[in-house]
C-alpha positions as CSV (number, residue, x, y, z in Angstrom):
1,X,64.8,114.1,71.1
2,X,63.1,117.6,71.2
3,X,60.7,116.3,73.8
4,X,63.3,114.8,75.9
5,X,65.2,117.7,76.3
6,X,62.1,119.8,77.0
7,X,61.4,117.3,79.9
8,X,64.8,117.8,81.1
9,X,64.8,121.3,81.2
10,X,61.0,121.4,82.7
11,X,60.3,122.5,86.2
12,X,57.6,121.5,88.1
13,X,56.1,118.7,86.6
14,X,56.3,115.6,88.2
15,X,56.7,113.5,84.7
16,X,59.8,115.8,84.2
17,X,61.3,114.3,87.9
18,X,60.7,111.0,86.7
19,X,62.5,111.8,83.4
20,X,65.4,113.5,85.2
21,X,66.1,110.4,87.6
22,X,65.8,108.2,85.0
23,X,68.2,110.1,82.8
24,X,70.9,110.7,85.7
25,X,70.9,106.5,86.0
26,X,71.5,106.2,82.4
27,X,74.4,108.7,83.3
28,X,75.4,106.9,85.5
29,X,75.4,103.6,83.5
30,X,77.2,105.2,80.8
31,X,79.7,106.5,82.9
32,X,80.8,103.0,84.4
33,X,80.9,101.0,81.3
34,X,82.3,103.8,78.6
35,X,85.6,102.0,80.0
36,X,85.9,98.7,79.1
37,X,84.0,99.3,76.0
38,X,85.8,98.9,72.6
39,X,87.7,102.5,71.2
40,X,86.9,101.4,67.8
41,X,83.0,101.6,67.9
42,X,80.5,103.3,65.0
43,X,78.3,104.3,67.8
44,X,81.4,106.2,69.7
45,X,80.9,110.1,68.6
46,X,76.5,109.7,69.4
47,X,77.5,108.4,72.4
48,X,79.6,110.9,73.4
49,X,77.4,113.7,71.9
50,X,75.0,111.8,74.2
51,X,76.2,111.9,77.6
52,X,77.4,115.6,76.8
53,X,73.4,116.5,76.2
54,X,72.8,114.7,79.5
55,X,75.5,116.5,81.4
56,X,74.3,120.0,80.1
57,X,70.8,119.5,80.7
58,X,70.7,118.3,84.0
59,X,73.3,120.6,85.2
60,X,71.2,123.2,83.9
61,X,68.0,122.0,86.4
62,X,67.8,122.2,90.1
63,X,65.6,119.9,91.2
64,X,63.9,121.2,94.3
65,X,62.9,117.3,95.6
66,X,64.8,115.4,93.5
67,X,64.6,111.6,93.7
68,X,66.9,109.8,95.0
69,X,68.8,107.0,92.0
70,X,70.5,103.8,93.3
71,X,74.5,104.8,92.7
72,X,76.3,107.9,93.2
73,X,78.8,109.0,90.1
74,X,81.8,107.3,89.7
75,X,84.7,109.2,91.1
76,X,88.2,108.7,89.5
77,X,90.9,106.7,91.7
78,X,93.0,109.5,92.4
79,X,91.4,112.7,92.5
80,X,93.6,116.1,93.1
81,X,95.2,117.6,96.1
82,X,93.0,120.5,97.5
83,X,96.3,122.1,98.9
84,X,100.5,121.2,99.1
85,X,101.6,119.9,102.1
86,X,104.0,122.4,103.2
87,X,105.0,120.7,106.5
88,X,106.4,117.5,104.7
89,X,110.2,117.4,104.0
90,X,111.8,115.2,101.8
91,X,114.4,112.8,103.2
92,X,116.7,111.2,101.4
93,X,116.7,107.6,100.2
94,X,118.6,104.8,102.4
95,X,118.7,104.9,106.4
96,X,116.7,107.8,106.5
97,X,114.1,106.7,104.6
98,X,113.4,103.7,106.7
99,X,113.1,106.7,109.6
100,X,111.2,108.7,107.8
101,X,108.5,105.6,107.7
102,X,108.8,104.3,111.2
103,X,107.9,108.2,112.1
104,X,105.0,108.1,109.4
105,X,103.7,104.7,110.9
106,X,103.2,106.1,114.3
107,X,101.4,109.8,113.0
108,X,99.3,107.2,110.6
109,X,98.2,105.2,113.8
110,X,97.2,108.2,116.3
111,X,95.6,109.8,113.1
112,X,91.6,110.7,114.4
113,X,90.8,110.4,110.8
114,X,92.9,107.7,109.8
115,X,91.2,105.6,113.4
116,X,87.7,106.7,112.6
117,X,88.1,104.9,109.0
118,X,90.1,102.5,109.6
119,X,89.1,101.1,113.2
120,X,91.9,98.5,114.6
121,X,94.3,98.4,111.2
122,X,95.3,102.1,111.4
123,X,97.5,100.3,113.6
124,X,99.9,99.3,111.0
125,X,103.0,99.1,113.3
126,X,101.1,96.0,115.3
127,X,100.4,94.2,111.8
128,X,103.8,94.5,109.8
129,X,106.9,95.2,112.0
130,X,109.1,96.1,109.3
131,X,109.3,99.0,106.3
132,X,108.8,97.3,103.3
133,X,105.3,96.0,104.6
134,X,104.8,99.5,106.0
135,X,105.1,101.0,102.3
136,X,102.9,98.4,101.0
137,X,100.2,98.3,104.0
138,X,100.3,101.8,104.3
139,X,99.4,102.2,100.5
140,X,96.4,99.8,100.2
141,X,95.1,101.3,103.7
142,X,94.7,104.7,101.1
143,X,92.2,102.6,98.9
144,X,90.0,102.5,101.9
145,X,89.8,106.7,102.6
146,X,88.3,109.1,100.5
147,X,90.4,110.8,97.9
148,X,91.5,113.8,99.9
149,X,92.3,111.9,102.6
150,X,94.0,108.8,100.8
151,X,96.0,111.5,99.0
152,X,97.3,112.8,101.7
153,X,98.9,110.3,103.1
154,X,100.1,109.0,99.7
155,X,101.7,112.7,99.1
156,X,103.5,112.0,102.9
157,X,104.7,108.6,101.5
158,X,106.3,109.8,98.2
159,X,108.1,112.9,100.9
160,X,109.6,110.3,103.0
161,X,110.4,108.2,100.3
162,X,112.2,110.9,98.8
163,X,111.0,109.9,95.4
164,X,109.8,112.7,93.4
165,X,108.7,110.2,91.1
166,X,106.1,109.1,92.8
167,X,103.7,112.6,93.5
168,X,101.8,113.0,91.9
169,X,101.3,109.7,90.6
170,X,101.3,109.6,87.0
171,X,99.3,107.1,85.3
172,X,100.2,107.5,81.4
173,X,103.9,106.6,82.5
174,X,105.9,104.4,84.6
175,X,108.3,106.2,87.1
176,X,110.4,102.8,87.8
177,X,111.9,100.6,85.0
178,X,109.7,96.7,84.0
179,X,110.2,94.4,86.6
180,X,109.7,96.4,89.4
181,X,105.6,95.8,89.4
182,X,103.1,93.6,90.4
183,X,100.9,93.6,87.5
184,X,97.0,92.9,88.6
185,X,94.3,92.4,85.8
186,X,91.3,95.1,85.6
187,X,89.1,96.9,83.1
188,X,89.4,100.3,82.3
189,X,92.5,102.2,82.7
190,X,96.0,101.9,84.5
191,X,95.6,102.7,88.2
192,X,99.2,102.8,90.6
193,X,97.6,100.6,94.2
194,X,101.3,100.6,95.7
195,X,104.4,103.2,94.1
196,X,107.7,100.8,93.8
197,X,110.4,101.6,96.7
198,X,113.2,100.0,95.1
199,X,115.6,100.9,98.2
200,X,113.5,99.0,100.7
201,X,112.8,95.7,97.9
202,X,109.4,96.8,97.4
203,X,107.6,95.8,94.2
204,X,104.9,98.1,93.0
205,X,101.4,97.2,92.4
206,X,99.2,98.5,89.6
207,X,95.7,97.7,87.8
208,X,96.2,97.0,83.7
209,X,94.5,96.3,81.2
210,X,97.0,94.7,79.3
211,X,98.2,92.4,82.7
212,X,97.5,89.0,81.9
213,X,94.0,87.3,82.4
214,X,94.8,84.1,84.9
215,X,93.3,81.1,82.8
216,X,91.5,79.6,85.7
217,X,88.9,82.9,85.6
218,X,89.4,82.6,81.9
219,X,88.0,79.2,81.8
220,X,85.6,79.5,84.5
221,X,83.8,82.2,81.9
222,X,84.3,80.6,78.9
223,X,86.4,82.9,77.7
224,X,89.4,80.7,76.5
225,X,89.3,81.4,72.8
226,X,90.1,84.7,73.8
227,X,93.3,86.4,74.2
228,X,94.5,86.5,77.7
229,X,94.8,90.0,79.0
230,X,91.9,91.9,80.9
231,X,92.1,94.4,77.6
232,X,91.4,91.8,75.3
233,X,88.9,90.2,77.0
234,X,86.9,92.7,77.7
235,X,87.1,94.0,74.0
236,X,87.2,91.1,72.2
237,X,84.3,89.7,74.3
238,X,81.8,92.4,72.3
239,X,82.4,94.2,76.0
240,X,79.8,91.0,77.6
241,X,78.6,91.3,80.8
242,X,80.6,87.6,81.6
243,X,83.6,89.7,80.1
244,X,84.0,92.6,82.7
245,X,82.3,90.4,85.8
246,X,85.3,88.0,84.8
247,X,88.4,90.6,84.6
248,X,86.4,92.1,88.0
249,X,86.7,88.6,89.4
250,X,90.6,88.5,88.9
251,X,91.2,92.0,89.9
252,X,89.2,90.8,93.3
253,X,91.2,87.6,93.3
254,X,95.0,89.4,93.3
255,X,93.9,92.1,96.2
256,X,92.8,89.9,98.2
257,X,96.1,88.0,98.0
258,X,98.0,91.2,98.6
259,X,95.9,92.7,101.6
260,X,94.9,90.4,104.0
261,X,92.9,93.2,106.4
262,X,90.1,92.2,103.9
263,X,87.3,89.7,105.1
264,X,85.4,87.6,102.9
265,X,81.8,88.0,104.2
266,X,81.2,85.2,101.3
267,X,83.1,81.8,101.3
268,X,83.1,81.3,105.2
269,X,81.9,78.3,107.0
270,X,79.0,80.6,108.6
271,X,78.4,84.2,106.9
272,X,77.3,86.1,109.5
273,X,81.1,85.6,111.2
274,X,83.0,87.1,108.6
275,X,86.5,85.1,107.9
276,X,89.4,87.3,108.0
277,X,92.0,86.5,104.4
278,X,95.0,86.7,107.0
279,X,93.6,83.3,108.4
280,X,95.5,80.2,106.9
281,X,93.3,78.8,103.6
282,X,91.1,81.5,103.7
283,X,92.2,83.2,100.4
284,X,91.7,79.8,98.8
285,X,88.0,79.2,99.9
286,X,87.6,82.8,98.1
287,X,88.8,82.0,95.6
288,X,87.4,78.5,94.9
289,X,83.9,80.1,95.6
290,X,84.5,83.0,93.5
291,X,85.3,80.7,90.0
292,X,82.3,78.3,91.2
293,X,79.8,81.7,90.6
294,X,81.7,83.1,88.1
295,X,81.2,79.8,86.3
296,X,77.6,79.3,87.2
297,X,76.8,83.0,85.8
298,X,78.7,82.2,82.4
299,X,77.0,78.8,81.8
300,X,73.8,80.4,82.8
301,X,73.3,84.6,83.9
302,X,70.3,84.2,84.6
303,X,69.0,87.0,87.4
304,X,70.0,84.3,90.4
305,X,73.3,83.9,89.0
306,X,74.3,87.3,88.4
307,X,73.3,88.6,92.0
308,X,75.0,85.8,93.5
309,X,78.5,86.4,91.7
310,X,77.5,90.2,92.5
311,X,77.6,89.4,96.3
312,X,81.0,87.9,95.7
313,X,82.7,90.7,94.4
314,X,80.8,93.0,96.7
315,X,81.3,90.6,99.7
316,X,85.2,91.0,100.1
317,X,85.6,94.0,101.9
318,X,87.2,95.6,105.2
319,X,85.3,96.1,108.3
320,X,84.4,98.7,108.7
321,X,83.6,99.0,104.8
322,X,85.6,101.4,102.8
323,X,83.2,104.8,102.8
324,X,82.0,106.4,99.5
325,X,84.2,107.5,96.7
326,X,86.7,105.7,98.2
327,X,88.8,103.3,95.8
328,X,87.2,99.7,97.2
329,X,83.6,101.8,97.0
330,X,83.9,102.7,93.4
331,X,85.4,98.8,92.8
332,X,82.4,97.6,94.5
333,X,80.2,100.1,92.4
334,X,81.7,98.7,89.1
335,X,80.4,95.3,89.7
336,X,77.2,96.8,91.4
337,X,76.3,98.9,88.2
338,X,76.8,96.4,85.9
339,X,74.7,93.2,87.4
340,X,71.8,96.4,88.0
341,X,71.8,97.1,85.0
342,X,72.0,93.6,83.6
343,X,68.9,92.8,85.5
344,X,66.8,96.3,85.2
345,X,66.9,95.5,81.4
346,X,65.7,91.8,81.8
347,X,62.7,93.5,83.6
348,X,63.5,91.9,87.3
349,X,62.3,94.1,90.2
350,X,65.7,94.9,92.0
351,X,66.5,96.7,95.3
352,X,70.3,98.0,96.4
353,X,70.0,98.2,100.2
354,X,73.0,101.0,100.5
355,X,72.9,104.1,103.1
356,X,69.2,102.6,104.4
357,X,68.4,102.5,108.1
358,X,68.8,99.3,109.1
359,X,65.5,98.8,110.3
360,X,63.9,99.0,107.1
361,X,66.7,97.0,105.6
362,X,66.5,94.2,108.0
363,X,62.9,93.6,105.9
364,X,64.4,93.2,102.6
365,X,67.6,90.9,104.1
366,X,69.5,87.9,106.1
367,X,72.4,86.5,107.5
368,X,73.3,89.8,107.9
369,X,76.7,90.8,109.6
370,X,77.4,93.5,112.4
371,X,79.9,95.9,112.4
372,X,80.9,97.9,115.6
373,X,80.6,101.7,113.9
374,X,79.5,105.2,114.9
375,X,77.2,104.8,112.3
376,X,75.0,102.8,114.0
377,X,71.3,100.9,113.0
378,X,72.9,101.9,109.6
379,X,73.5,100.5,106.5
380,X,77.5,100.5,106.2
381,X,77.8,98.1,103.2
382,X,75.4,95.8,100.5
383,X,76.8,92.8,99.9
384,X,73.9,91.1,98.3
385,X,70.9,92.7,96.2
386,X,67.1,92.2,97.0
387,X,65.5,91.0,94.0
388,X,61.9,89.9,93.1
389,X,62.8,86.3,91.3
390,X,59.8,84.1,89.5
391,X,58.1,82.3,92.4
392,X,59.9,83.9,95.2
393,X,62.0,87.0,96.9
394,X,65.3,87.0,97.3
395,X,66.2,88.4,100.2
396,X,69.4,91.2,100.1
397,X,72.3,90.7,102.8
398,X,74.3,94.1,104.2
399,X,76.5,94.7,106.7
400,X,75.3,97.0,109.4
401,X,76.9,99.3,112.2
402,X,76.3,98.7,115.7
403,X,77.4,101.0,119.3
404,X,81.3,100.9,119.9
């Protein structure tokens, strides 16, 4: 251990670099599965003690050329306010709340920043012409912005909601009595998607561990011996890779029955013409294809397998793709992190395609889908891994921006 942090700490030696990148994936690693790991673990206080080494040591360094790892840090669901909004007023509950909205809608729509993320859905009013889809469309159109940005709005909601319960959002309590939530299945910890608005008839919607596990995911990973929340599974499962890919798959499953701007770039009768989930069946083709490589991964996760019910959970997204540190980026990250590092420790040669230009992408991939984006001949989303496979490569698949 004295060697290693004398590497960490070393400047100018290009065996030090090597160390450093290494040590900020492990980092990284340790960051995204410390979650759904079991509380009650001998190894808990070294790990800790661990990642607290790591932290202070590479803080310490500043790399001059540093090289470049595969994932950015995880960043938490809701991070704070930089500043109070001042300008927003509160309006009561009832009629004017329902005002307060329709006026919201329209700023949301003619936002620059709101457009330049969003494309055609920051048009809410032309998708849902009433407020109780507003409150919930507006909500999960947060989980595709940044964290400043998404907060923003959400801050704007609670105002014209006139809830003070809802900002900030508090995730160790619940602001609305039981039976006013849509509970959706997830590792890690309790995450408000959509506040409540009881005087509008508006169920919330929240991530928790302890929601339930739908058998048919639970049986597609062979996890039916196993008490049925996410929690459980997870834990009980010895935290397994099959574990978290499977509570991933049913978190994927619910949101993509509640927001139907996604587009599964997966399941569709030709994936290079990506199948909007507002189209009639086309949340049950996901979902059918989902369990079928869910299943194939748990009877066998092999390296195939796992990058195949990778590109699944990476492969229901919103065009354009949710940017980084957004909420959908970091979901996408959770299932990316774990299948890399599932298949970096059984020694297969493995390639992320995110952020590349897309010509030296378009080597590496296929059936890849286009995207009309400001970021064009660029790299806007990975929805399947390259990977070096006994007897043959396996080609990656991204989505990529083209001229407006």
């Amino acid at each position: 251990m004295r060697s290693l942090a004398a590497l960490l700490s070393m400047t100018g030696s290009p065996r030090a670099t090597v160390v450093r990148a290494q040590a900020r994936v492990l980092l990284t690693m340790m960051d995204a599965v410390d979650p759904v790991l079991p509380g009650e673990d001998p190894g808990r206080a070294d790990f800790d003690a661990l990642r607290t080494d790591l932290v202070t040591a590479l803080t310490d360094v500043a790399e001059v050329a540093p090289i470049a790892v595969p994932f950015a840090p995880v960043v938490a669901p809701f991070a704070p306010v930089a500043a109070p909004l001042a300008a927003v007023s509160v309006v009561p509950t009832g009629p004017g709340a329902e005002a307060a909205l329709t006026e919201l809608r329209t700023a949301f729509a003619a936002d620059r920043e709101v457009q330049a993320l969003l494309g055609a859905d920051a048009d809410v009013e032309g998708l849902h012409d009433d407020d109780a889809k507003t409150w919930a469309a507006l909500h999960l159109a947060c989980l595709r912005m940044p964290p400043a940005a998404a907060d923003r709005w959400r801050q704007r909601l609670a105002a014209a909601s006139g809830d003070h319960a809802l900002w900030p959002p508090s995730l160790s309590s619940d602001p609305h009595p039981e039976g006013t939530w849509i509970d959706v299945p997830g590792p890690g910890r309790s995450t408000v998607l959509v506040p409540p608005l009881p005087q509008l008839g508006v169920s919330g919607v929240r991530i928790r561990p302890a929601a339930p596990l739908p058998p048919a995911f639970a049986m597609a990973a062979g996890l039916t011996g196993i008490a049925g929340t996410a929690e459980t599974v997870v834990a009980e499962g010895g935290g397994s890779l099959i574990a978290l890919l499977a509570s991933l798959c049913a978190q994927a499953d619910a949101l993509a029955a509640l927001d139907t701007t996604l587009f599964d770039l997966v399941a569709g009768s030709d994936v290079t013409r990506p199948e909007r989930l507002d189209r009639p069946g086309a949340h049950r083709r996901y979902r059918v294809e989902l369990l079928r490589r869910l299943s194939a991964a748990a009877t066998n996760p092999a390296a195939a397998e796992l990058i195949d019910l990778d590109e699944a959970l990476c492969s229901l997204v919103h065009l354009p793709p949710a940017p980084g540190a957004s909420w959908w980026d970091e979901f996408a990250k959770r299932s990316r992190h774990t299948v890399f590092a599932a298949l970096t420790a059984m020694g297969v040669p493995v390639q992320p395609l995110d952020t590349m230009a897309y010509h030296h992408a378009r080597q590496l991939s296929r059936d890849n889908v286009r995207c009309l984006s400001q970021r064009q001949g660029t790299v806007l989303r990975c929805l399947r891994m390259w990977a070096q496979l006994p007897g043959c490569d396996r080609p990656g698949r991204v989505v990529f921006g083209v001229p407006t």
